[in-house]
C-alpha positions in Angstrom: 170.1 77.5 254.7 167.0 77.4 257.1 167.6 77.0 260.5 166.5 73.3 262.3 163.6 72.8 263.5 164.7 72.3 267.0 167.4 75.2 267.0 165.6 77.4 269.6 164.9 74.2 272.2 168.7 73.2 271.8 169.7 76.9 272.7 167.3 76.7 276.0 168.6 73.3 276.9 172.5 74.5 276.4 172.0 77.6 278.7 170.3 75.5 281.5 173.2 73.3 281.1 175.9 76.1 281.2 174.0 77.9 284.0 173.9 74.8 286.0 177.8 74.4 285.1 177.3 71.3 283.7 178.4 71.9 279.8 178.5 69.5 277.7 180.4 70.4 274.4 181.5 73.6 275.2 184.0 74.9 278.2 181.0 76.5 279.7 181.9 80.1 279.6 179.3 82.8 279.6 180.1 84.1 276.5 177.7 83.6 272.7 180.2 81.9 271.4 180.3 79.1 274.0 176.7 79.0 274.1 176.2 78.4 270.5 179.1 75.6 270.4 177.1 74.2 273.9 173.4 74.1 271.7 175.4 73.0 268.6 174.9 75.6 266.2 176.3 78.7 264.8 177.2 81.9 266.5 175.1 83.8 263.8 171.8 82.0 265.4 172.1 83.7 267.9 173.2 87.1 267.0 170.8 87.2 264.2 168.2 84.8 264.2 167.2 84.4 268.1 168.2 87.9 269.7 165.7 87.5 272.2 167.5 84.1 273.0 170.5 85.8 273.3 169.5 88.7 275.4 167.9 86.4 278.0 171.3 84.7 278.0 173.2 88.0 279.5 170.1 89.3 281.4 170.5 85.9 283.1 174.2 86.8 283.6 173.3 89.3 285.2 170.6 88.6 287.5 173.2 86.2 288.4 175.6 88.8 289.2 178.2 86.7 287.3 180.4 88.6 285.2 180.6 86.9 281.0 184.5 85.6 280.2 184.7 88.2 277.9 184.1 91.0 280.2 186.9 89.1 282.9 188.8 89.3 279.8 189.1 92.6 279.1 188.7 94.0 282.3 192.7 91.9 283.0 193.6 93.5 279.8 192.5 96.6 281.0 194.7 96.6 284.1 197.3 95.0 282.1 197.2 98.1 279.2 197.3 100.7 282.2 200.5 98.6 283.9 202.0 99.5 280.4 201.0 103.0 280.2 202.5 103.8 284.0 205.3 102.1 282.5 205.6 104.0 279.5 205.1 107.3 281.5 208.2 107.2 283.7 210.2 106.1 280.8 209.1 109.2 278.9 209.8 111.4 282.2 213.3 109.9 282.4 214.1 110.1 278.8 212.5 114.1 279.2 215.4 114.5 282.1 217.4 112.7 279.5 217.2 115.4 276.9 217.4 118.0 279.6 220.9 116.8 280.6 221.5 116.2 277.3 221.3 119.9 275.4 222.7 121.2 278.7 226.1 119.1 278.0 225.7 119.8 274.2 225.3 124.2 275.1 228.4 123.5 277.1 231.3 121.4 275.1 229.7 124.7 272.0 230.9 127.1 274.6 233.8 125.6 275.5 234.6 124.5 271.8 234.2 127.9 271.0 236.4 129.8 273.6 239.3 127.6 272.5 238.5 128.4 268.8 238.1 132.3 269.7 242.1 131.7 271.6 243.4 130.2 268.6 242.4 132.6 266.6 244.6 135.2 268.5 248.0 136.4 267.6 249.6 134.7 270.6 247.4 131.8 271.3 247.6 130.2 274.5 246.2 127.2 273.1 248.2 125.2 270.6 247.5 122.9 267.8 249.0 119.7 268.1 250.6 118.0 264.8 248.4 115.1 263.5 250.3 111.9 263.8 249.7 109.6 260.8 247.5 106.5 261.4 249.8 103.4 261.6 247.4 101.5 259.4 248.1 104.5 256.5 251.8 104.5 256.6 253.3 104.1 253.1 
């Protein structure tokens, strides 16, 4: 499919119009994608037919010193994504401490558990084993 004829003078006349902020058929963001729905044709025009088109588009960004969507876009996700990491760092750090406390408990109750095996095990153990009471759900 060839492109129109007037494809190139539709692309200038949508970038004046989005420069002036006056959009017509697009939301008038600095972005290819709202340029090429402003001109009324597709994306691929402009990232393959009419580069030169499209690089004048952003150089006029630029110059402007406005910043394209996209780029305010990603730069909130950016922020956003290192919100998440801070966030995911002190939960890491407490669930490190976590562990800590953790294997400390579980090193003592083995010590503990094993002192009271170790008096058991001795002639005259101090420590007594209680009967085991039947479960009242396994009575006969």
């Amino acid at each position: 499919m060839s492109p129109a004829h007037d494809e190139r003078d539709r692309i200038r006349a949508a970038m004046d119009r989005i420069f002036k902020g006056t959009p017509q058929h697009s939301n008038g963001a600095l972005t290819i994608v709202a340029l090429a729905q402003e001109a009324g044709v597709p994306r691929n025009a402009l990232t393959q037919r009419h580069l030169d088109l499209k690089n004048d588009f952003y150089a006029e960004v630029k110059t402007r010193g406005q910043i394209p969507d996209s780029e305010v876009r990603l730069r909130k996700q950016i922020v956003k994504l290192k919100e998440l990491r801070q966030e995911d760092a002190k939960e890491l750090s407490q669930l490190r401490t976590d562990v800590e406390h953790l294997v400390r408990a579980v090193n003592q109750l083995t010590s503990e558990n094993r002192q009271l095996r170790n008096a058991l095990a001795q002639p005259d153990p101090r420590v007594r084993a209680l009967p085991t009471q039947p479960h009242p759900s396994r009575t006969p």
